[in-house]
C-alpha positions as CSV (number, residue, x, y, z in Angstrom):
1,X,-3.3,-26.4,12.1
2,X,-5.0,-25.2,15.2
3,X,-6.9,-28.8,15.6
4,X,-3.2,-30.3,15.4
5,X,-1.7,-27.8,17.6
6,X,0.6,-26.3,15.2
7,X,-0.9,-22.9,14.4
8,X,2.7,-21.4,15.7
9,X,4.8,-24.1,14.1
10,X,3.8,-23.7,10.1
11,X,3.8,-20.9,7.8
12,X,1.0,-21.1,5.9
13,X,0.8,-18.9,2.3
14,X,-2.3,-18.8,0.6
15,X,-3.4,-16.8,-2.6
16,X,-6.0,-14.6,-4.2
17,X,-7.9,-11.9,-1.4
18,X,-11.3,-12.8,-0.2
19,X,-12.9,-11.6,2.8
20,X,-12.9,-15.5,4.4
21,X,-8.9,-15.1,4.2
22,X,-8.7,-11.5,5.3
23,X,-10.6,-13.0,8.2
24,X,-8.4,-15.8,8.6
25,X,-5.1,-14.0,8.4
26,X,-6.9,-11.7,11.4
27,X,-7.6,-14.6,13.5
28,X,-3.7,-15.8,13.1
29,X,-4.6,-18.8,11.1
30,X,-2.9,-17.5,7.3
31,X,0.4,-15.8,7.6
32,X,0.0,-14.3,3.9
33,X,-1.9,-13.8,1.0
34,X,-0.2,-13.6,-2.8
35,X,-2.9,-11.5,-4.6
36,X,-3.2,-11.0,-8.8
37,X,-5.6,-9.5,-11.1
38,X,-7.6,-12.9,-12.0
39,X,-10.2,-10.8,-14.2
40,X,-7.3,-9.2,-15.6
41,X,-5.4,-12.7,-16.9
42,X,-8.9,-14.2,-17.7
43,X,-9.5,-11.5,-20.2
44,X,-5.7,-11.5,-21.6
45,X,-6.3,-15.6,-22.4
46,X,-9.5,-14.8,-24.0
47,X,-7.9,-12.2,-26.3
48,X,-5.1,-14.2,-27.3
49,X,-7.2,-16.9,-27.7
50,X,-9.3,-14.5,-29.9
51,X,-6.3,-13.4,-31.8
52,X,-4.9,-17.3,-32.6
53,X,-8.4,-17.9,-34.0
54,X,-8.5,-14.8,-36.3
55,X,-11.4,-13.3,-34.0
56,X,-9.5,-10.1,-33.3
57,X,-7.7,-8.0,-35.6
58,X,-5.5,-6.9,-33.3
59,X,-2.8,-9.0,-31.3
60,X,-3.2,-9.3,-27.9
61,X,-1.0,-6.8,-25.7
62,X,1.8,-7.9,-23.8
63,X,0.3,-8.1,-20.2
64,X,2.6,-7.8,-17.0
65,X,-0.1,-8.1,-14.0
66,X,0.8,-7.2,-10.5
67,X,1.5,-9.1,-7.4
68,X,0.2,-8.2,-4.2
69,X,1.9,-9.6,-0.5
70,X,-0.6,-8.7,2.1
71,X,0.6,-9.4,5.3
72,X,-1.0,-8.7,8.8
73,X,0.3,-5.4,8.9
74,X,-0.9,-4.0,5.2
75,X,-4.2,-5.8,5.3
């Protein structure tokens, strides 16, 4: 965007946190980052997986994970 001029022209959404898009989002060039719990869904697949192969005794919890926006200004 900035080699094409049009860092002020495009919204531009990325996802998951890491400290190269914290960076970026400081420098202007990522207007948002839409953060989860990836270790958190990982290990739900793996226990329902678990469970649909009879390697787990107990079914696998229901599992809401949470979003996170971070924006400039909560970042």
């Amino acid at each position: 965007m900035n080699a094409l001029g049009r860092r002020n022209e495009i919204v531009f959404v990325t996802h998951e946190l890491t400290d190269e898009r914290r960076q970026l989002m400081r420098e202007g060039s990522i207007d948002a980052i839409i953060d989860q719990d990836p270790a958190l869904e990982v290990r739900a697949a793996v226990e329902a997986l678990a469970a649909h192969f009879g390697r787990n005794d107990d079914p696998p919890a229901c599992l809401t994970t949470s979003i996170h926006i971070h924006m400039i200004e909560n970042c």
